[in-house]
C-alpha positions as CSV (number, residue, x, y, z in Angstrom):
1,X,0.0,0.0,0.0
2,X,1.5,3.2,-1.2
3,X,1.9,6.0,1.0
4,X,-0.4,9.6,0.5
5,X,2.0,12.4,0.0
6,X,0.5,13.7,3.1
7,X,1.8,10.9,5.2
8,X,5.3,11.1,3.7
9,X,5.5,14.7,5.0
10,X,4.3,14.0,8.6
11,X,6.8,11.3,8.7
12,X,9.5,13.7,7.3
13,X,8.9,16.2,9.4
14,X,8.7,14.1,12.4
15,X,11.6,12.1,11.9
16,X,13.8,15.1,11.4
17,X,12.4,16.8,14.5
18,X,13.4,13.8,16.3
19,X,16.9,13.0,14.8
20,X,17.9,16.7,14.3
21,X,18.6,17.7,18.1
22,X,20.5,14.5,18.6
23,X,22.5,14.9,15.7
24,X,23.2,18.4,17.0
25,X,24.2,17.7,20.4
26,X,26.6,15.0,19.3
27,X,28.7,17.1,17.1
28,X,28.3,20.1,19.9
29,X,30.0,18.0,22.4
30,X,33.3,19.0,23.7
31,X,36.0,15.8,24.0
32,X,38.0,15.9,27.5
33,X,41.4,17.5,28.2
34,X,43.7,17.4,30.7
35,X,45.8,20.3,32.6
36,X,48.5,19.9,35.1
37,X,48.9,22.4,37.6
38,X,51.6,24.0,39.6
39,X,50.9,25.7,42.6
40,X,50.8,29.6,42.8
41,X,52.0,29.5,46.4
42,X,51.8,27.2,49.5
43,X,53.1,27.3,52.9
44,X,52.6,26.1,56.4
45,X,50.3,27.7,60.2
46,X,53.2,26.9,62.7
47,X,51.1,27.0,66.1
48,X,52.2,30.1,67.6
49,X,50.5,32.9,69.8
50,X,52.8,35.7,68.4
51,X,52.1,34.5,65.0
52,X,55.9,34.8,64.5
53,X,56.7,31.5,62.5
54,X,56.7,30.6,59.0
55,X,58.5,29.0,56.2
56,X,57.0,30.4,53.0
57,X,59.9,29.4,50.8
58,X,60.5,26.5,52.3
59,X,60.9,23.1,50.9
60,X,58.6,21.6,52.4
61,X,54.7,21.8,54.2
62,X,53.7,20.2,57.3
63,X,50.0,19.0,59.2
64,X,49.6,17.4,61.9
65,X,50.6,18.0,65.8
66,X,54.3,17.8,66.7
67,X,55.2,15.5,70.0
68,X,55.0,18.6,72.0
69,X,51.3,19.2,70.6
70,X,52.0,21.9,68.3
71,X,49.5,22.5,65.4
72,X,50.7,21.9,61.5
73,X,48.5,23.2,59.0
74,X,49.6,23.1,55.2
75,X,48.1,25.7,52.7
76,X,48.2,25.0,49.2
77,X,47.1,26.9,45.8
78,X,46.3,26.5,42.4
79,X,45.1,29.2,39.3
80,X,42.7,27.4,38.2
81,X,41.0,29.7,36.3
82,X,44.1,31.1,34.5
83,X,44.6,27.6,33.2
84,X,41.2,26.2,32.2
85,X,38.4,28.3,29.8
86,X,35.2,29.6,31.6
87,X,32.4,27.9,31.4
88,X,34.2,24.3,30.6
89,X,33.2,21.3,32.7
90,X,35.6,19.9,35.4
91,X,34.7,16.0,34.8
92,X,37.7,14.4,37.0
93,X,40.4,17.0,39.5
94,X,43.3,15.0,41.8
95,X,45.3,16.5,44.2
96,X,49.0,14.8,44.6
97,X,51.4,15.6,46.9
98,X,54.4,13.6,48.0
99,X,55.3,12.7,51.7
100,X,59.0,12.8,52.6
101,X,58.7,12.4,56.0
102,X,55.9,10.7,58.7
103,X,55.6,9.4,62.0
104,X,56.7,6.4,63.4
105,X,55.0,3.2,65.3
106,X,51.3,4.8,63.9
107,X,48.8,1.7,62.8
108,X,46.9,1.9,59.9
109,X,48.8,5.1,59.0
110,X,47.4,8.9,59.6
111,X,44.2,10.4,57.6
112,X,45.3,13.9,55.5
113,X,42.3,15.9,55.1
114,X,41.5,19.2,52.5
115,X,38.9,22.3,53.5
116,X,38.9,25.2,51.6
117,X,40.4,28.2,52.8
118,X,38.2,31.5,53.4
119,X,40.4,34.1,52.4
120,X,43.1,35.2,50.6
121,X,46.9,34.7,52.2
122,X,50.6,35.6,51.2
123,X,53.5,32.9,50.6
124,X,56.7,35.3,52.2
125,X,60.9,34.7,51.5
126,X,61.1,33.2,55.0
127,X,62.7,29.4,54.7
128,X,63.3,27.1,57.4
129,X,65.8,24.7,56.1
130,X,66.2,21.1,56.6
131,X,64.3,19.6,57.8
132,X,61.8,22.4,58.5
133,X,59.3,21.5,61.0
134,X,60.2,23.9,63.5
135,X,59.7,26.7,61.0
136,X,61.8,30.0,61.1
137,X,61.2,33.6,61.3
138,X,58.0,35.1,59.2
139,X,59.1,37.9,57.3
140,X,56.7,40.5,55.5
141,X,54.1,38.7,54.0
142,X,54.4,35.4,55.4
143,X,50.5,33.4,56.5
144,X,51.4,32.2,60.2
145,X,48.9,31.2,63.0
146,X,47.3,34.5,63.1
147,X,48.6,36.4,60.4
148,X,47.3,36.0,56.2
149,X,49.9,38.4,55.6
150,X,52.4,39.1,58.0
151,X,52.6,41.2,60.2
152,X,49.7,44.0,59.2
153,X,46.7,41.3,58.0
154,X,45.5,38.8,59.7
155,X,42.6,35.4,60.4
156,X,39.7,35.9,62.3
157,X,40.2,32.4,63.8
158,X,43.9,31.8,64.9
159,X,45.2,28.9,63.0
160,X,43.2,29.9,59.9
161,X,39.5,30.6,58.1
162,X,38.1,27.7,56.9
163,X,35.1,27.1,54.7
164,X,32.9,24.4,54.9
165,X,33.6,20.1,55.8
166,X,36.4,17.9,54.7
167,X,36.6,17.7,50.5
168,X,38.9,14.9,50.6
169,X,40.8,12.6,51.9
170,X,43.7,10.1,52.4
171,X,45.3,7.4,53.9
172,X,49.8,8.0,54.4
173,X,51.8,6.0,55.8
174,X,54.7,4.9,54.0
175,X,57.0,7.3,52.0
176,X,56.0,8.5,48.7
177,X,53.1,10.2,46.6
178,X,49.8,10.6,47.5
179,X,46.0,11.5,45.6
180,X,43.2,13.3,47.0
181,X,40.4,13.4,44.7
182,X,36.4,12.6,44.9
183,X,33.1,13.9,43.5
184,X,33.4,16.3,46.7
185,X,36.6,17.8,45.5
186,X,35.5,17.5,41.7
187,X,32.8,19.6,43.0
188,X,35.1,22.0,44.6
189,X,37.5,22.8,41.5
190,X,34.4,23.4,39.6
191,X,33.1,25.8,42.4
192,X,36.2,27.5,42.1
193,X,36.2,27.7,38.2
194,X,33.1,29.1,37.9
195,X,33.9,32.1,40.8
196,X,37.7,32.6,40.3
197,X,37.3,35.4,43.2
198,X,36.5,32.6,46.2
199,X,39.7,30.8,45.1
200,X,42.3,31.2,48.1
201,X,43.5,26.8,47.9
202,X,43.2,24.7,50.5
203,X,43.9,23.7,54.2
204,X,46.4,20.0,54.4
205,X,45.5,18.7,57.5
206,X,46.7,15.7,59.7
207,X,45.2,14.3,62.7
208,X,45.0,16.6,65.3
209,X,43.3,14.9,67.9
210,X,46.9,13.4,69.7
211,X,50.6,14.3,69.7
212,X,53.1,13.0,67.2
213,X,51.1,12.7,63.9
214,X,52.8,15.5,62.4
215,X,53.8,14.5,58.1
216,X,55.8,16.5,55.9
217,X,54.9,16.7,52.5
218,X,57.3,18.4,49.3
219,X,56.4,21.9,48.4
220,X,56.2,23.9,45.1
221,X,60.2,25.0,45.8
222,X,61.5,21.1,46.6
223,X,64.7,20.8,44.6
224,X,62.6,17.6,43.0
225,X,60.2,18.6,40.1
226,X,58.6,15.4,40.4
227,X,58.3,15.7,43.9
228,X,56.1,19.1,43.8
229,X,52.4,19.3,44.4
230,X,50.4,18.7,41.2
231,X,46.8,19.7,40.2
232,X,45.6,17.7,37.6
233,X,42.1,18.6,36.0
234,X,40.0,17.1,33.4
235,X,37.7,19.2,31.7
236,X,35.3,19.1,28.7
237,X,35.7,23.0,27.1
238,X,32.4,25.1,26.2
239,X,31.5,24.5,22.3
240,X,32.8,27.1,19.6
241,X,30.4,30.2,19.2
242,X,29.9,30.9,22.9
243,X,29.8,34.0,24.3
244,X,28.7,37.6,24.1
245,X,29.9,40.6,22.0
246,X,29.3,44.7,22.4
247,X,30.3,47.1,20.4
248,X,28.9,51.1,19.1
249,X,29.9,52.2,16.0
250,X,29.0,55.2,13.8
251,X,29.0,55.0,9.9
252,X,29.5,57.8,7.5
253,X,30.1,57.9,3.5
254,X,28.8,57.9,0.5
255,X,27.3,55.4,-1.8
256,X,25.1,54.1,-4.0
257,X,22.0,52.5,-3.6
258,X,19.1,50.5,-4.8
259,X,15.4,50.7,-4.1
260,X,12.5,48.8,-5.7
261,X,8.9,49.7,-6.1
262,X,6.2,50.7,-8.6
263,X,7.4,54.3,-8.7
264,X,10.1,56.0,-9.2
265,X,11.5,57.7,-6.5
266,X,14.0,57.6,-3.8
267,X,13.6,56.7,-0.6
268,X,15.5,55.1,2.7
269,X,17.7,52.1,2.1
270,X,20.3,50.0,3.9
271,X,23.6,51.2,4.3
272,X,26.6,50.3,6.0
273,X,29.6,51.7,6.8
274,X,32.9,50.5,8.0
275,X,35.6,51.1,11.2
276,X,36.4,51.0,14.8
277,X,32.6,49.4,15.5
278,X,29.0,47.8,15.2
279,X,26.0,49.2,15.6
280,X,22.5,49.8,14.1
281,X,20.6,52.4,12.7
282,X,19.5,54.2,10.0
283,X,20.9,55.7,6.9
284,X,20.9,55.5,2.8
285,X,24.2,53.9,0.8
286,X,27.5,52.3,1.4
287,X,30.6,54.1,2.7
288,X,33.2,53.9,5.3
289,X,34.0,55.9,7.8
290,X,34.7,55.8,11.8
291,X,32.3,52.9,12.7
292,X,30.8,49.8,11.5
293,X,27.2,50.2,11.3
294,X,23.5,48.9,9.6
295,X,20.7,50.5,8.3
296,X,17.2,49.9,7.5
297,X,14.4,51.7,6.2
298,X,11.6,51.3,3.3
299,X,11.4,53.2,-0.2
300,X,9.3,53.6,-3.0
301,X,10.6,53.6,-6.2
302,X,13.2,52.4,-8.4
303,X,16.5,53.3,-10.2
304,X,19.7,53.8,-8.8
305,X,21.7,56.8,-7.7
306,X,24.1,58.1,-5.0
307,X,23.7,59.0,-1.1
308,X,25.3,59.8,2.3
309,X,24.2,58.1,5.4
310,X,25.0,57.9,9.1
311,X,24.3,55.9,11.8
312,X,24.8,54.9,15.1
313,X,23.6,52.6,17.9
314,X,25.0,49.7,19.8
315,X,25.0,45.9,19.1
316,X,25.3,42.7,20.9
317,X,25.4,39.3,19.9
318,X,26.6,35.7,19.8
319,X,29.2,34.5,17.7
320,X,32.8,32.5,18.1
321,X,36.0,35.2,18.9
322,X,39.0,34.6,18.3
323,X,41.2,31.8,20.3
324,X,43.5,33.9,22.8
325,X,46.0,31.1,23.1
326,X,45.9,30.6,19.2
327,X,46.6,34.7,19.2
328,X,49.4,33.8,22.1
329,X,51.0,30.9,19.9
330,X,51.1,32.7,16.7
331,X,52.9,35.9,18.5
332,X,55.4,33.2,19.5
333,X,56.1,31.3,16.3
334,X,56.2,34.8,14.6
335,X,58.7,36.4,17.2
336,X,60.3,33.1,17.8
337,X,64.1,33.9,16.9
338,X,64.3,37.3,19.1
339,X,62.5,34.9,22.3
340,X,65.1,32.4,22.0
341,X,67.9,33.9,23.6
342,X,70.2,31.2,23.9
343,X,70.0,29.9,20.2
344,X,69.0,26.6,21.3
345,X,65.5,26.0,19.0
346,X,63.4,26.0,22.3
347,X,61.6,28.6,24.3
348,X,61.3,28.6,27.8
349,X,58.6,29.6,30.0
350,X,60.3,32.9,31.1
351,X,61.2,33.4,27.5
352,X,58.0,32.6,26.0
353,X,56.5,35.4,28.8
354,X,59.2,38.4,27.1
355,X,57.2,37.6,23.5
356,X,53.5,37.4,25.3
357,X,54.0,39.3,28.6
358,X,50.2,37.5,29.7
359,X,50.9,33.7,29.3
360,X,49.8,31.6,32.2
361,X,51.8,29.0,32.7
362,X,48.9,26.3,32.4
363,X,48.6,28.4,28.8
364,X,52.1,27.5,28.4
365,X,51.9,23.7,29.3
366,X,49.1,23.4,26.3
367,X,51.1,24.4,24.0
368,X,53.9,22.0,25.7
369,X,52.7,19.0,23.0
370,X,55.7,16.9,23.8
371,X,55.4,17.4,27.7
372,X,59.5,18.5,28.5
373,X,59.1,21.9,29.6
374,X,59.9,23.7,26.3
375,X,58.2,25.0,23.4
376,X,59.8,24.7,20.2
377,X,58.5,26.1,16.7
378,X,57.1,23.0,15.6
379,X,55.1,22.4,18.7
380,X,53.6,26.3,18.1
381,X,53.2,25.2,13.9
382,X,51.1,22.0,15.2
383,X,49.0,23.8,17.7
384,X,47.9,26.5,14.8
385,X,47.1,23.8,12.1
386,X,44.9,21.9,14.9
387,X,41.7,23.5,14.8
388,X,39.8,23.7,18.1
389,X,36.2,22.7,17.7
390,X,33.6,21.6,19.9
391,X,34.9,18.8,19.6
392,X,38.3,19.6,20.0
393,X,41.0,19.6,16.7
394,X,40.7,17.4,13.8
395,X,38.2,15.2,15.3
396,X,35.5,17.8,15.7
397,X,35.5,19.3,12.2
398,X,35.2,15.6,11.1
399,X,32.1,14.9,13.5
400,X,30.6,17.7,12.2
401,X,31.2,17.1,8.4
402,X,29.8,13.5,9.8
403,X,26.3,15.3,11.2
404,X,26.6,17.2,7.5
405,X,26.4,14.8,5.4
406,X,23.9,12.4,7.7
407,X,21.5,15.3,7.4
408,X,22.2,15.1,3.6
409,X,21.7,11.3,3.6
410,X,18.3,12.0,5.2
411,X,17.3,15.1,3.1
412,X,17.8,12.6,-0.3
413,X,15.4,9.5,1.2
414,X,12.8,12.0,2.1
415,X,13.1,13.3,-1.4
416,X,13.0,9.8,-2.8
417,X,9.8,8.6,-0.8
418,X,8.5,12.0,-2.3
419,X,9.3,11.2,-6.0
420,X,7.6,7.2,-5.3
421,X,4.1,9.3,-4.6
């Protein structure tokens, strides 16, 4: 039984309704990456009433109570927002830090916890040496016990503000490195992702409730790279063609222009004009001036002939910018030779900062392809020819040809059930 024409169109219609948003949610979908962070600055609370111990350069952090009962609380940071676009999706965030030293004779080891820290704090030039648990001297800017920057800020609470319960935890007891991660703490990075301003790190703290637990774990400035804490994020990026533009923009030349009608006549046309701008209003031709702008308006008429027309207004909109780390890599490759100081076909991340004076350093670990540390100029050649989708590179042009051509494939059998009528 053949089908009426009627049918064939209900069932076109429906089944493109239903298949379409699929379709375009697949090829909108971001594909994970990963980012490893350093921290920004860490440091350690030495329990003390004059607040007069620290060791903010130190190579090491301690938690935990000493076997005279002193307090140990570890503070740790990451720029997480510098690193990671606004408006991605943290999927998967670990926390690893190495222990180097821990008590002795304690079953079933001690339990390391995190809790965010309320406000912000400063990492000072004091350092207490090996093997640091007594701390040393704060110096200006220096978090101690009572002080987030010593000696002229300082905690509401001695001992530090903390926010909120226990994000994560773990388990040390022998030597070596350690995770802290959970959909608690997952939670957390993306908390701090989304309000960059609430973002002071974390509190590393040991057991507290009897002497002798204190642990020392490696800090940001232990000798050891491998040995320093590490942030590592996974995140799915927003799509391509997210965000909002402004701009105001005044247009001014002259033109020609075209109306239509059953007259003749002139009236008011589009225009548009070119510059600094965009905006809308109202006007008659083409020209450039000072802004970018549109007009509209209705006419009688037609011929052709020549006009001036201004306009100005403001515009906003939705549409994809332009990649500020592609911007950042292309600066590089382009000044490449004057960055590279020592002649050795590799930038460094202090180098690579003299050519783009804004880099981040999770910026500069992106465009780190091979991982050591160094850019070269085929690293910064790669990234450009990579194109980033939705989907991220090659892969998400090629879904999205995919979702192309399926909605092709589905536009020809609805035009073949159409010619069988």
């Amino acid at each position: 039984m053949r089908m009426t024409r009627k049918k064939l169109i209900v069932l076109a219609v429906g089944l493109f309704s239903a298949i379409l948003p699929g379709v375009a949610a697949w090829a909108g979908t971001g594909s994970p990456e990963v980012v490893v962070l350093s921290p920004v600055k860490d440091g350690t609370l030495y329990e003390n009433p004059q607040g007069a111990t620290a060791n903010g350069a130190g190579d090491y952090v301690f938690a935990g109570l000493t076997n005279n009962g002193a307090a140990r609380r570890g503070l740790v940071a990451f720029d997480i927002a510098g690193a990671i676009p606004e408006g991605s999706e943290i999927t998967d965030a670990v926390l690893t830090l190495n222990l180097s030293r821990v008590a002795v004779g304690i079953e079933g080891g001690l339990s390391i916890q995190l809790e965010r820290v309320a406000r912000d704090w400063g990492e000072g030039a004091s350092d207490a040496g090996e093997p640091g648990g007594a701390g040393t001297l704060a110096v200006e800017g220096d978090a101690t016990w009572i002080h987030t920057f010593f000696d002229s800020e300082s905690w509401e609470t001695p001992g530090g503000d903390r926010i909120g319960g226990t994000l994560a935890s773990a388990q040390v007891l022998e030597l070596g490195p350690y995770s802290w991660t959970g959909p608690d703490f997952v939670a957390e990075v993306q908390a701090l992702l989304d309000a960059p301003a609430e973002n002071f790190g974390w509190f590393i703290l040991g057991d507290e409730s009897q002497n002798g637990t204190a642990s020392r774990f490696d800090s940001r400035e232990h000798p050891t790279e491998a040995n320093r804490p590490q942030l590592t994020i996974t995140y799915i990026p927003p799509a391509a063609g997210e965000g909002e533009g402004e701009g105001e923009g005044e247009g001014e030349g002259e033109g020609e222009g075209e109306g239509e009608g059953e007259g003749e006549g002139e009236g008011e046309g589009e225009g548009e004009g070119e510059g600094e701008g965009e905006g809308e209003g109202e006007g008659e031709g083409e020209g450039e001036g000072e802004g970018e702008g549109e007009g509209e308006g209705e006419g009688e008429g037609e011929g052709e002939g020549e006009g001036e027309g201004e306009g100005e207004g403001e515009g906003e909109g939705e549409g994809e910018g332009e990649d500020p780390l592609k911007e950042a890599a292309q600066s590089l490759l382009d000044g490449f030779d004057t960055a590279d100081g020592n002649h050795d076909g590799l930038l460094s991340f202090e180098e690579a900062r003299l050519t783009v004076a804004g880099l981040t350093e999770g910026e500069f670990l992106t465009l780190d392809l091979s991982g050591n540390g160094m850019l070269s100029e085929d690293e910064l050649r790669e990234y450009l020819e990579v194109p980033t989708g939705c989907l991220g590179g090659a892969f998400g042009d090629a879904s999205r040809n995919l979702a192309d051509i399926f909605l092709m494939l589905l536009a020809a059998l609805g035009l073949a059930l159409w010619r069988q009528v």
